[in-house]
Each structure stands twice: as C-alpha cells, then as structure tokens.
C-alpha positions in Angstrom: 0.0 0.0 0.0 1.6 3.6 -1.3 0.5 7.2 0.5 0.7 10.0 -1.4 -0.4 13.4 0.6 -0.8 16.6 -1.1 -2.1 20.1 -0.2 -3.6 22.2 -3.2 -5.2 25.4 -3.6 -2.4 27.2 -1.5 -0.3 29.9 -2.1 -0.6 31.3 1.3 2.6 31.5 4.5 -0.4 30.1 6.5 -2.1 26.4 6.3 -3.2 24.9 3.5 -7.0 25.0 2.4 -7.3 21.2 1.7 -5.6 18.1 2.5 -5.5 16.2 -0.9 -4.9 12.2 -0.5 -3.8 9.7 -3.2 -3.8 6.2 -2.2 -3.3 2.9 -4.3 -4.8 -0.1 -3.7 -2.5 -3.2 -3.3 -3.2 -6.8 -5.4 -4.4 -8.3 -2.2 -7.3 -5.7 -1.5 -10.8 -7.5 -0.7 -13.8 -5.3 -2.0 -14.4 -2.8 0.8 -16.6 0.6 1.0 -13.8 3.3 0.0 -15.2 5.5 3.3 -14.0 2.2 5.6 -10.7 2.1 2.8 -9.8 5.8 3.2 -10.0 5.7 6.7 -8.2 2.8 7.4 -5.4 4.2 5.5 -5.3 8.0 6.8 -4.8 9.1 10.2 -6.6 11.8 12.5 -9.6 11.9 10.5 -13.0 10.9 11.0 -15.5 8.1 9.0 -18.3 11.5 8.9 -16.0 13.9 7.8 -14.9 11.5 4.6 -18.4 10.7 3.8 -18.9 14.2 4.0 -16.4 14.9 1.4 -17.6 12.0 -0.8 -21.3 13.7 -0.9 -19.3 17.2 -2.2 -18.2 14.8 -4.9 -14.6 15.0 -3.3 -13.8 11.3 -3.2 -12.5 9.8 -7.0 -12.1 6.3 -7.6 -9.9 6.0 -10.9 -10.5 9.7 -11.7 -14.3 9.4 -11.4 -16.4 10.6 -8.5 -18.3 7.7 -6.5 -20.4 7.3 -3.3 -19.0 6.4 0.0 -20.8 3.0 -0.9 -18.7 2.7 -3.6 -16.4 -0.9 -3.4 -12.5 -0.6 -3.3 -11.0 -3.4 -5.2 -7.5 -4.6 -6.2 -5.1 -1.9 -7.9 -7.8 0.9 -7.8 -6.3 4.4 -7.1 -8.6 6.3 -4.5 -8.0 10.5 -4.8 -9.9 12.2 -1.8 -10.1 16.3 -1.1 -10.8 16.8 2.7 -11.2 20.4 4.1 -9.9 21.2 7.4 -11.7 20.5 11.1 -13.4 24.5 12.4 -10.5 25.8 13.4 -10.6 26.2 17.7 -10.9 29.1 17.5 -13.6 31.8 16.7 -13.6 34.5 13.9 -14.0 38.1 15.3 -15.6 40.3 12.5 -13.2 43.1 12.2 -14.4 46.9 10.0 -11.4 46.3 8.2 -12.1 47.9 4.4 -12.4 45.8 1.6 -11.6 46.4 -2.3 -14.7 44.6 -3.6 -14.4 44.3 -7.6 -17.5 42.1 -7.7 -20.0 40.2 -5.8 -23.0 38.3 -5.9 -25.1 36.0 -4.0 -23.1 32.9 -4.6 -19.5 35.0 -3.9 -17.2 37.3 -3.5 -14.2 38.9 -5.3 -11.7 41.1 -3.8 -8.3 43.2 -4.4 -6.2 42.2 -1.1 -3.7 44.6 -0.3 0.1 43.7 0.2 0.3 43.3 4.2 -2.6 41.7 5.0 -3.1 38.0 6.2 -5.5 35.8 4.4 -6.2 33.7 7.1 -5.8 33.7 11.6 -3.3 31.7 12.4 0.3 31.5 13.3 -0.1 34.3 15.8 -2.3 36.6 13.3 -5.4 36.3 14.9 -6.9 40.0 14.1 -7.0 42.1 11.2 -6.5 39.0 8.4 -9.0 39.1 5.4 -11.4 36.8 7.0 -11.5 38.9 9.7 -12.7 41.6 7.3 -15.4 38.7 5.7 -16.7 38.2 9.1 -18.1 41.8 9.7 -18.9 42.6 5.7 -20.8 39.6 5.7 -22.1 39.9 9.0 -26.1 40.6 8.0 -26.1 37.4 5.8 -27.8 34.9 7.7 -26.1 31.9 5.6 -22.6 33.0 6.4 -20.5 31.9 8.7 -16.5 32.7 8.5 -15.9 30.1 10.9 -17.4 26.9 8.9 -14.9 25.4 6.5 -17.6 24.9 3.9 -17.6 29.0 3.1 -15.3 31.3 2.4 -12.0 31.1 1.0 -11.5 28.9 -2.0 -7.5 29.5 -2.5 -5.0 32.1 -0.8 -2.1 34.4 -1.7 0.9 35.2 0.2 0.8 38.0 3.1 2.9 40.5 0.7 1.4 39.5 -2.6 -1.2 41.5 -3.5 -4.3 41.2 -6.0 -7.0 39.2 -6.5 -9.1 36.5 -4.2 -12.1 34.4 -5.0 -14.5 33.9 -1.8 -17.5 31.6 -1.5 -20.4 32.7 0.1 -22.4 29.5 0.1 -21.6 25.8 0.7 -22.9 25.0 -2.9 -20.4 27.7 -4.1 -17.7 26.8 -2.3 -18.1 23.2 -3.3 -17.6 24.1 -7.4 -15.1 26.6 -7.2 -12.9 24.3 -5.0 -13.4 21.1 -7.8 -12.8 24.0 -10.5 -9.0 24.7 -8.2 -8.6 21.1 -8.0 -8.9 20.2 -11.3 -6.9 23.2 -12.5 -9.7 24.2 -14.6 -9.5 28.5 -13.2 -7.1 31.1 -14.9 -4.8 32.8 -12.9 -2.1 35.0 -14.0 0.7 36.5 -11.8 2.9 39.7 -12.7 6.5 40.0 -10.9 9.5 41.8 -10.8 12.8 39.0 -10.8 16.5 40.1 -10.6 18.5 39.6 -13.5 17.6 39.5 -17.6 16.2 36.4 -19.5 17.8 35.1 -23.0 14.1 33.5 -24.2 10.9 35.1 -24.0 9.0 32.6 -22.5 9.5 29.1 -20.6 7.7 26.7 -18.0 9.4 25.6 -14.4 8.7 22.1 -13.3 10.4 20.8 -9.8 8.9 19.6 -7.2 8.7 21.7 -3.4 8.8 21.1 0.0 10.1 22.9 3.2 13.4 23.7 3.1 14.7 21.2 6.4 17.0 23.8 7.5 14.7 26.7 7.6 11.1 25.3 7.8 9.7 28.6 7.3 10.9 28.7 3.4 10.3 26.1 0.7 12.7 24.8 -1.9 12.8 22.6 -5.1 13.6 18.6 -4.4 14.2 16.0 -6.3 11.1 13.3 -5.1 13.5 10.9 -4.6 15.4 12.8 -2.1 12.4 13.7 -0.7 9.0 11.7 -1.3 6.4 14.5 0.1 7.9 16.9 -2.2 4.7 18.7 -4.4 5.3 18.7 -8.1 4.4 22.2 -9.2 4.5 24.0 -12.3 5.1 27.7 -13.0 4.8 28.8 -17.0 6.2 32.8 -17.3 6.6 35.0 -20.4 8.5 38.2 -20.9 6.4 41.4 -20.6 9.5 44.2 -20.2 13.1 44.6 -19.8 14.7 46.4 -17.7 18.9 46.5 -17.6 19.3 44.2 -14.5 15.6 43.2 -14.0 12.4 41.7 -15.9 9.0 42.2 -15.3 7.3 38.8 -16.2 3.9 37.6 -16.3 3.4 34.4 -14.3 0.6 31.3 -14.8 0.2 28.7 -12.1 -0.8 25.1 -13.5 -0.2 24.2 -9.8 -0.8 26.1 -6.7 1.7 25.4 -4.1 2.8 27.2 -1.4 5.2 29.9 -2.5 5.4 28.7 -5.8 6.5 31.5 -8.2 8.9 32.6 -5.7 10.9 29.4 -5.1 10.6 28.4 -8.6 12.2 32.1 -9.4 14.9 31.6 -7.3 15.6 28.3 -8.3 16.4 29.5 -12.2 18.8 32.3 -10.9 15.9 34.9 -10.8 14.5 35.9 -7.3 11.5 38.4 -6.9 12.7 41.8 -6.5 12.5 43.0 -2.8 11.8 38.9 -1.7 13.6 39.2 1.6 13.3 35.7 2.5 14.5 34.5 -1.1 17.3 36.3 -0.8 15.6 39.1 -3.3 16.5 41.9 -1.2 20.0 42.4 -1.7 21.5 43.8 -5.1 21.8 40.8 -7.0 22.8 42.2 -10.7 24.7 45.6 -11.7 27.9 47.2 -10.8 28.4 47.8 -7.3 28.6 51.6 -7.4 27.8 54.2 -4.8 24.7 55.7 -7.1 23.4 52.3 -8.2 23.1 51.0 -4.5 21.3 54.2 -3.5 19.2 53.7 -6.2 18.3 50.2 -5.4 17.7 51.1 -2.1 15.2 53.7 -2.8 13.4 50.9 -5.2 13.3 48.3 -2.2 11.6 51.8 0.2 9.2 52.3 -2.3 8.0 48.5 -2.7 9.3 46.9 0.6 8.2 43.2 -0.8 8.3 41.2 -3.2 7.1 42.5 -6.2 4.3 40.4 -6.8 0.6 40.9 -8.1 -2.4 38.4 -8.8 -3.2 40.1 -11.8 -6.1 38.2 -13.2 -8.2 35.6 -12.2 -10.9 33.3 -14.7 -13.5 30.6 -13.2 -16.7 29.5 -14.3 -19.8 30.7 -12.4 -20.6 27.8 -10.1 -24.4 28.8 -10.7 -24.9 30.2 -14.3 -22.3 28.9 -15.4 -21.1 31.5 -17.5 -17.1 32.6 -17.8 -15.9 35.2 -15.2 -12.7 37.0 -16.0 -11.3 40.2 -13.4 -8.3 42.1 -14.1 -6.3 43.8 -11.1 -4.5 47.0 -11.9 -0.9 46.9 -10.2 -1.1 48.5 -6.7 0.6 51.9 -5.8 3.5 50.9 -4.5 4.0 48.0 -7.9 3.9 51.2 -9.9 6.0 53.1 -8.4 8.8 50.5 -8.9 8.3 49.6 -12.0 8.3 53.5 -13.5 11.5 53.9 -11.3 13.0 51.3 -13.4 11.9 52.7 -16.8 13.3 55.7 -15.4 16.9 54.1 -14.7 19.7 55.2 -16.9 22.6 53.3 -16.4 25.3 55.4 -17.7 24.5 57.8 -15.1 23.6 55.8 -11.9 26.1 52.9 -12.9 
C-alpha cells in the first residue's frame, strides 16, 4: 500500500486549504466501502468527515467521483479532497475595508492589499482578510466565517497582492474548490525578478517542500530525495526589460505554497524586494555608490516582493457562465516599475 499526501489550492505563509490524499490499492485488497478504505489508511480523520467529502463529490475512484458506498478493489487508485476541522478558535468580524471588484449571492471577489493576512493563524489572529469577511458579511444569515464549507477557495501570500475568490455559500464553495482542484480556473501572476532572461517565454517544473533547515521557506527537491515533495508547475513570459531586472507575467498550472517565488529563485531569478528568497540584496549591476542608493530607494518604495495576482478566470458555479477580473498593479508595484523605466545606467552605474 503507497500514501501519497498533497495540499492544493495554496499559495498562502499560513495552512493549506485542503488536504489532498492519493492512495493505491495493493493486489491483495478485498472489496471494501472506500469511506472504511480511506480511513483505514489515513490518520486523525474521521468516517463522517470523509463521507462528507464524498457527498461534495470530493472522493475519486480512478478519476471518477463515486459514493462512499462505492467498493475498493485490487489496484484501484482512491484521490480524496478533505477540508480542514473548524478551526478552535472563533472568527471576530473586524471593520477592516475591503476592495470589492465584484460580488453576488453565490461570492465574492476582492483586491487584497500587500500586508494583510489571508487567514488567523500562526499568531495573526486579528485584522486578516477573513476577519474583514466576518463583519462585511455579518447581515447574511447563511454565512459563517468560521465553517470550513464557506469562504475562502485558494489564498495568496501576506505580501502578494491582487485578486481573491471567496465563496459565500456551501454550494459555491463546493464548485469553485473542484474547479482549483482540477486546474480548470485562470490565474495570471505579474513579478518583478533580478537579473535578464535570453528566451521570451518558458515553463518551471520541480517539485517543493520545506526547506529542512529553515522550515519557514520552501525549496525545489528531487522526489527521490524527498517523497512529500509537491510537483508544481510555474509557466512565465516576458512582458518588459529592464537593464538588471524583468517584469514577467506568471501562470500557475499548480498552486503550491510559494510557488513562483521558489521556482524564481531556483532558475537564478529571485522576486525583487523577496527578503526571504534572498531578493532583497543587489543581485545584478555594478556595485557603485549611485546604483546601491538607487536600489535602495526601489526596495523603500516597494518593501516586498514584487508580486501581483493580476487576473483571475472561473466559471460561475451557478450560471455557469465565464468570469474574467483584471487587477491594476497597486501603488507601490507602480512606483517600482516607473522607477526602473526611469533608470539610466550610464548615469547611476
């Protein structure tokens, strides 16, 4: 019997959204009911709480979706996407503003600033995005920020900003997380890496994980040096070159934690200003007085990584009609990005 345990739908410093599960069946397996199956194979989790997920349509048996009746039998390859237990503890609806770019009574899409936290947790228990939910939502009866069945359907990093899909029913929340899953949404991704590119265009594929000497990064592993290693896959294309940067438009076909960042770094290109990819020191350029004081006044006017989640496509999960949104860079993107069609380096080195 082989485990494989992914988390999707994540591109967050804080938990994942969903525990994904692959399992294989061995040639000795006797017919048994794949909610008995799944949970004789997966710990800390409960017979309700798969049978649950197998109503959602969450629970695949050879890539089709089957009730937790359904009879496990030699060689058969069981997929299974379980949200995670209420958290322990309680959302506090905050009057945090929102940039709400559209919404309807199925969900919700907003502009997150750089700065703020998706998601309490990890010591942010105040002032996160959901805290924000909580009190904009707090006249809808059929909300509730604190049941795993609403709300957020995928994440972006504290200092990313740009666009987030939110669910506002369970029905919603149910579609838009299959659409995740099944990489079947559009998102696009604009950042600002050190250093120039010779092609226009390319795709990253390696596999991440947390870094074992600093778990609070990720880096790419080869899955045979390390088995729980995510593959992840990061296509990017060439929108404007600067002399010792590139602006370049991202597209996730995965959603991993981090992603573009560690798959920047790991082709020799960190995001601009990514302190903890080693993006915040002067990577490419002479070392001259003028050119470090201009670098430095790039990193104070964008103190993070230069990343935005530019656009964002899904299908409707109850008209089922195409939504596109596009998110104009932020303020403080701008600003960078004008300072370096500004830069002249015979003059500032």
């Amino acid at each position: 019997m082989s485990v494989l345990e992914e988390n999707i739908c994540s591109i967050d410093d804080e938990l994942d959204l969903y525990e994904r599960w692959r399992l294989q069946a061995d040639q000795g397996q006797s017919p048994v009911r794949v909610d008995r199956f799944i949970m004789d194979h997966m710990s800390n989790t409960s017979r309700n709480r798969i049978q649950k997920a197998a109503e959602a349509g969450h629970v695949w048996v050879n890539g089709k979706p089957v009730n937790s009746h359904f009879k496990v039998r030699p060689f058969d390859t069981v997929q299974v996407m379980l949200d995670h237990e209420p958290a322990e503890y309680t959302v506090i609806p905050e009057n945090i503003p929102l940039d709400v770019v559209y919404e309807d009574e199925s969900l919700l899409v907003v502009n997150k600033h750089a700065g703020m936290v998706v998601h309490p947790g990890c010591g942010n228990y105040t002032g996160t995005l959901l805290n924000a939910l909580a009190y904009y939502l707090k006249d809808n009866p059929t909300f509730n920020a604190d049941d795993p069945d609403m709300g957020l359907v995928h994440r972006i990093d504290k200092d990313t900003s740009g666009l987030l899909l939110i669910a506002k029913t369970p029905e919603a929340k149910t579609d838009l997380s299959l659409q995740f899953f099944h990489h079947t949404t559009r998102r696009s991704y604009n950042a600002l890496v050190w250093g120039t590119f010779a092609e226009n265009e390319g795709t990253i594929e390696g596999a991440l994980a947390r870094d074992t000497r600093d778990r609070t990064v990720y880096r790419v592993w080869d899955p045979e040096d390390n088995p729980s290693a995510k593959e992840a896959i990061t296509h990017y294309k060439v929108l404007e070159r600067f002399p010792y940067c590139t602006l370049v438009e991202c597209v996730l076909e995965t959603g991993r934690t981090h992603q573009i960042r560690v798959h920047m770094k790991h082709i020799g290109h960190p995001l601009f200003c990514d302190e903890k990819y080693g993006g915040m020191e002067v990577l490419k350029g002479l070392p001259t007085q003028k050119y470090r004081a201009f670098i430095r006044n790039c990193f104070d006017l964008c103190p993070r990584q230069v990343l935005h989640a530019r656009t964002l496509g899904f299908r409707h999960p109850v008209t089922g009609e195409q939504m596109n949104f596009t998110s104009e860079w932020p303020d403080d993107f701008a600003a960078v990005i004008q300072k370096w069609r500004n830069y002249e380096p015979n003059t500032m080195g």
